[in-house]
N, CA, C and O of each residue as an XYZ file, in Angstrom:
268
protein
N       0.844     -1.183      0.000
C       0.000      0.000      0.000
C       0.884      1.240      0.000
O       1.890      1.338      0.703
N       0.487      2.091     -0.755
C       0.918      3.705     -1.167
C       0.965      4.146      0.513
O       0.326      3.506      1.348
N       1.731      5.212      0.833
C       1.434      5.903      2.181
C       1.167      7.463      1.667
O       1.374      7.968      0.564
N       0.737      7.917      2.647
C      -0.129      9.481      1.702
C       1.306     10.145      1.198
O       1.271     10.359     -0.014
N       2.713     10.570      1.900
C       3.744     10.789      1.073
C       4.037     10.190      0.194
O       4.802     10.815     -0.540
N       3.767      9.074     -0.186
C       4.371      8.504     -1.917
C       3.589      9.378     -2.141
O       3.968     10.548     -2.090
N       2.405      9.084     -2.422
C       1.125      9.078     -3.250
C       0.958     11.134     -3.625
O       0.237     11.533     -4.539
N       1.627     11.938     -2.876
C       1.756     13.380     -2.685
C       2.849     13.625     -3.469
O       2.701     14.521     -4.301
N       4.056     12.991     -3.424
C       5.181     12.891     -4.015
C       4.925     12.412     -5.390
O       5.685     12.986     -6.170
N       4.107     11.542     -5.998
C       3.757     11.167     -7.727
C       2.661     12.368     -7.914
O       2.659     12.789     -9.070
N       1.888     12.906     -7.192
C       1.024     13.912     -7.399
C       2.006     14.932     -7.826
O       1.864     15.197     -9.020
N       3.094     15.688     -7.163
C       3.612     16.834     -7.038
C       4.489     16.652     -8.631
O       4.325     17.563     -9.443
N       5.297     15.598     -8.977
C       5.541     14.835     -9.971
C       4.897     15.048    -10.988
O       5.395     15.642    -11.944
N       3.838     14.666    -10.977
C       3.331     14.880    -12.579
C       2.766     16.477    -12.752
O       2.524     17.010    -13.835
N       2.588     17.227    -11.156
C       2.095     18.533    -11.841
C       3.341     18.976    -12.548
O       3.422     19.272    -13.740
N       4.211     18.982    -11.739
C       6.109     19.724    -12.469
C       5.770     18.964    -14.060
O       5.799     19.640    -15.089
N       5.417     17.316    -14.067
C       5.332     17.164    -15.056
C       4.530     17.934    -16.516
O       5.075     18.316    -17.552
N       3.383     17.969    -16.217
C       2.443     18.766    -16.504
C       3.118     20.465    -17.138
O       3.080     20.935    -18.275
N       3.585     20.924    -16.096
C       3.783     22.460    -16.540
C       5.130     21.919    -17.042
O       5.535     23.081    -16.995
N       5.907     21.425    -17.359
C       6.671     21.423    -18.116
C       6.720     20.752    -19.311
O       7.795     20.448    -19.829
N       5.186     20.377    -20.011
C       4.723     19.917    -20.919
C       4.347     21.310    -21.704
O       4.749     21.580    -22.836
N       3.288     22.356    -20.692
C       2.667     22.979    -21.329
C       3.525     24.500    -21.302
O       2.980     25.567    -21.586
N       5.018     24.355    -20.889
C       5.930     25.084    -21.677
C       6.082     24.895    -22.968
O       5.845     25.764    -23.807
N       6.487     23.754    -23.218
C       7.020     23.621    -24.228
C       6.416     23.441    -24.853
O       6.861     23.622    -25.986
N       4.755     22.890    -24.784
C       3.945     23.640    -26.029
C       3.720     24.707    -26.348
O       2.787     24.847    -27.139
N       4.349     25.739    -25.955
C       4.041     27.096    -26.460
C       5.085     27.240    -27.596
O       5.863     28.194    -27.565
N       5.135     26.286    -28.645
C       6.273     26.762    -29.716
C       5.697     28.034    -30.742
O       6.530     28.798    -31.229
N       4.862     28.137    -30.911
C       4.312     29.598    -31.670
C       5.243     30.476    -31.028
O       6.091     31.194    -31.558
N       4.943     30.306    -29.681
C       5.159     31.583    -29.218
C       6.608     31.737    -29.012
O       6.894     32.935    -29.004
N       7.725     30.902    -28.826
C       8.745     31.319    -28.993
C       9.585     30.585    -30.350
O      10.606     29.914    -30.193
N       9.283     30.711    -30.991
C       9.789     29.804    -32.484
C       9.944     31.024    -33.726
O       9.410     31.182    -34.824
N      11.010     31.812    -32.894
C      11.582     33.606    -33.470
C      12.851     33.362    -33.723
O      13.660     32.724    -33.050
N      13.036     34.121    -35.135
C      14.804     34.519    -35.179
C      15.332     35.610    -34.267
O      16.377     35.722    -33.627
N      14.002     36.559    -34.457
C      14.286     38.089    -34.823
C      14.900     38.256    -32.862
O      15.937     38.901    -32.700
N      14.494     37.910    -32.117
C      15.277     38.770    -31.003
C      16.547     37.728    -30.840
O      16.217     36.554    -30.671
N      17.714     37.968    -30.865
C      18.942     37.030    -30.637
C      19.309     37.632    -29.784
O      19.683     38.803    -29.836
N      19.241     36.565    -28.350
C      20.229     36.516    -27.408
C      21.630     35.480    -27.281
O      21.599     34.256    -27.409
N      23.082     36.475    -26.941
C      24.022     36.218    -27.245
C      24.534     35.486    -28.553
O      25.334     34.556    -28.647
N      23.983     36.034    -29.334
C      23.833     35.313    -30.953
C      23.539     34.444    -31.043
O      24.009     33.810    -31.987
N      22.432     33.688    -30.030
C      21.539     32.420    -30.379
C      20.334     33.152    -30.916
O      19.849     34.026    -30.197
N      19.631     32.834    -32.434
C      17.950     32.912    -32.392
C      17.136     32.531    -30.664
O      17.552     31.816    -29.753
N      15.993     33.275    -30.764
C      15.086     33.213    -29.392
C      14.952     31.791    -29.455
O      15.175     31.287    -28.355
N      14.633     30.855    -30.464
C      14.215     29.394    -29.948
C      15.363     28.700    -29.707
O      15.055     27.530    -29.482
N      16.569     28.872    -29.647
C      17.285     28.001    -28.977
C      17.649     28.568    -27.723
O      18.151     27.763    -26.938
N      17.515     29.875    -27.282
C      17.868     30.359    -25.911
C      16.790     30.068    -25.111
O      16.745     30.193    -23.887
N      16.062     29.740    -25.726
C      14.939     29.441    -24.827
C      14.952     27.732    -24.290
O      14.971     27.242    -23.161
N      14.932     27.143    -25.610
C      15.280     25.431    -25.063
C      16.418     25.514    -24.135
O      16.512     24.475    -23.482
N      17.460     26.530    -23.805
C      18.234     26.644    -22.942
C      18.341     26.588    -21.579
O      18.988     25.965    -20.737
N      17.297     27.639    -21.643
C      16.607     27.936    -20.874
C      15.303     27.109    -19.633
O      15.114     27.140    -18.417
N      14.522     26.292    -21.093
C      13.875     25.521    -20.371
C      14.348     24.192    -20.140
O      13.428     23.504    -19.699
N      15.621     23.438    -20.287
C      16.538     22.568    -20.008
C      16.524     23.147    -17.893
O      16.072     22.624    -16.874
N      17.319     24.484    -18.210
C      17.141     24.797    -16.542
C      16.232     24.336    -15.715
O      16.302     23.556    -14.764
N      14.886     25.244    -16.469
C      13.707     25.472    -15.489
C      13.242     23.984    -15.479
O      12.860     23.630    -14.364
N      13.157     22.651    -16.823
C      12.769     21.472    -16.188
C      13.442     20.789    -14.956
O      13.008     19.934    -14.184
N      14.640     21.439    -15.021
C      15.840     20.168    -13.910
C      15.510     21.075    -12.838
O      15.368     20.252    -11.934
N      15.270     22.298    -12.261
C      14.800     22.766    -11.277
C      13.355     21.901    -10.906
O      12.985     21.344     -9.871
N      12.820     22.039    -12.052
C      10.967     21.474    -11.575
C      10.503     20.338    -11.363
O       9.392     19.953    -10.998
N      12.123     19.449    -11.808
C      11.810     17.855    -11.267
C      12.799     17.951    -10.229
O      12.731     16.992     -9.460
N      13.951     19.020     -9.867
C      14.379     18.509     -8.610
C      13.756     19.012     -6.925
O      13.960     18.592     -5.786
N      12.984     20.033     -7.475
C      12.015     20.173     -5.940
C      11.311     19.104     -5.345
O      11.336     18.740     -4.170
N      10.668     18.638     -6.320
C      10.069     17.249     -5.784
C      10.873     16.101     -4.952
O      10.680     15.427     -3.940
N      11.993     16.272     -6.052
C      13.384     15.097     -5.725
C      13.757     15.095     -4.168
O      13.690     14.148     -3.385
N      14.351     16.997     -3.825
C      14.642     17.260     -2.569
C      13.983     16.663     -1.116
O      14.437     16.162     -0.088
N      12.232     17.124     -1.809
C      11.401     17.333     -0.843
C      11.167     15.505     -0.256
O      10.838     15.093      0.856
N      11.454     14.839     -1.367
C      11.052     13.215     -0.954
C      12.069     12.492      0.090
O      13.274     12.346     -0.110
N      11.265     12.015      1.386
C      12.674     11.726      2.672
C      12.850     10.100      2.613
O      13.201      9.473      3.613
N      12.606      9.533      1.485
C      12.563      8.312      1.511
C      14.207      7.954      1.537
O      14.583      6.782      1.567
């Protein structure tokens, strides 16, 4: 049997999962030449970017689990 921390811990899990799905469906919205940061086009500074923000958003969960 699950104990309510697993079961909070796969919850918390798939939301990080979740919003880091529905980043990266926003390709309209960042799928630009025109603003270049450090002479990358916007869509690769951004996959850069969200490389970070996923390994942050699966490691809060990671931290928080005392198993």
């Amino acid at each position: 049997m699950v104990s309510s921390n697993g079961s909070k811990y796969y919850l918390i899990m798939l939301f990080m999962f979740i919003i880091d799905i529905i980043l990266y469906a926003l390709l309209p919205v960042y799928n630009k030449v025109a603003p270049s940061i450090g002479g990358l086009p916007f869509f690769y500074t951004y996959q850069i970017v969200m490389l970070i923000v996923s390994s942050v958003l699966f490691l809060i969960p990671s931290l928080g689990d005392k198993r």
